[in-house]
C-alpha positions as CSV (number, residue, x, y, z in Angstrom):
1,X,19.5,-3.7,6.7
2,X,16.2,-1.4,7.2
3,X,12.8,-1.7,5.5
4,X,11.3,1.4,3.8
5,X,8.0,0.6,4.8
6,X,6.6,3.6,3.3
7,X,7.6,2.6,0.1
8,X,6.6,-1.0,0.2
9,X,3.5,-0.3,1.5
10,X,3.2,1.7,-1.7
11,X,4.1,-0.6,-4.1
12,X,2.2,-1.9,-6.7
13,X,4.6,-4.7,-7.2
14,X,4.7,-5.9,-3.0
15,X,1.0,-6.0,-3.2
16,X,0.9,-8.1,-6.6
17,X,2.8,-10.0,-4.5
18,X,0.8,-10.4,-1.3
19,X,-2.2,-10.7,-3.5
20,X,-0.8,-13.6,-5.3
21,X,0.4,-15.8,-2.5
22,X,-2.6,-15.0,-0.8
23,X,-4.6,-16.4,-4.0
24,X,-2.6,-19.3,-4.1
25,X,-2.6,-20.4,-0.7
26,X,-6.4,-20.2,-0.4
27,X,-6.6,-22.1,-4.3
28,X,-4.5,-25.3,-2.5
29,X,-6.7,-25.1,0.6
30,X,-9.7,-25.8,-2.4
31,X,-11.5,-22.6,-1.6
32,X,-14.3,-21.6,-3.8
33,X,-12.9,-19.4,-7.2
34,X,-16.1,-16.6,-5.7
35,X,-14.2,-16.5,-2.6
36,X,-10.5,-15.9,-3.6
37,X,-11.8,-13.2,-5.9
38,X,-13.3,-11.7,-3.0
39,X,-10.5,-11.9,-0.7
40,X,-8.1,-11.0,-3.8
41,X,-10.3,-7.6,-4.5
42,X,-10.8,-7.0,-0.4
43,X,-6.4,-7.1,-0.2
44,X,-6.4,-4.5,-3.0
45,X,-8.8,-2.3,-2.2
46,X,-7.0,-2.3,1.2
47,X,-3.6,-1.9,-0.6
48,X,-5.2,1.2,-2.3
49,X,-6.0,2.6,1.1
50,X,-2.5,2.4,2.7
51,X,-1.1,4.0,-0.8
52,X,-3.3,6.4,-0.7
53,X,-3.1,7.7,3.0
54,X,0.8,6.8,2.8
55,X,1.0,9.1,-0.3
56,X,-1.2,11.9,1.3
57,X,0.8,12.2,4.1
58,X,4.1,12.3,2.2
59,X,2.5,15.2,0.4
60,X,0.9,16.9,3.3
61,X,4.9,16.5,5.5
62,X,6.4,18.1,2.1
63,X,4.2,21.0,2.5
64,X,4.7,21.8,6.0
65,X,8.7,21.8,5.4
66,X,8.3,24.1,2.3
67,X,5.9,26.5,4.3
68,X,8.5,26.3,7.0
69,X,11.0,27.1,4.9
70,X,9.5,29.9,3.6
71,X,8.6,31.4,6.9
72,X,12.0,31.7,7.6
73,X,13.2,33.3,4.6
74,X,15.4,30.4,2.9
């Protein structure tokens, strides 16, 4: 089976995910509630990055085809 990475690097629900292991992992290794928050918020603002670039290059592919499409008259 192949991974979509486009679309779990898009989604909201993969990077709840990641965000909540993440949290969890460094909470049983007894690091300080200040610095999970920080690394939570760091891992989302990066997950709003990749979304964001993924998204805008989905858009950006789309219109290409279209303008190719209309060049040749379909």
């Amino acid at each position: 089976m192949k991974i979509n990475w486009k679309q779990k690097l898009t989604s909201r629900k993969f990077w709840a995910a990641v965000v909540s292991f993440v949290t969890t992992i460094l909470i049983v290794l007894n690091y300080s509630e200040m610095e999970v928050e920080q690394v939570a918020g760091l891992i989302t603002a990066t997950a709003s990055l990749i979304a964001y670039i993924i998204g805008e290059g989905m858009v950006d592919a789309k219109r290409v085809e279209v303008e190719k499409e209309d060049e040749r008259g379909e």
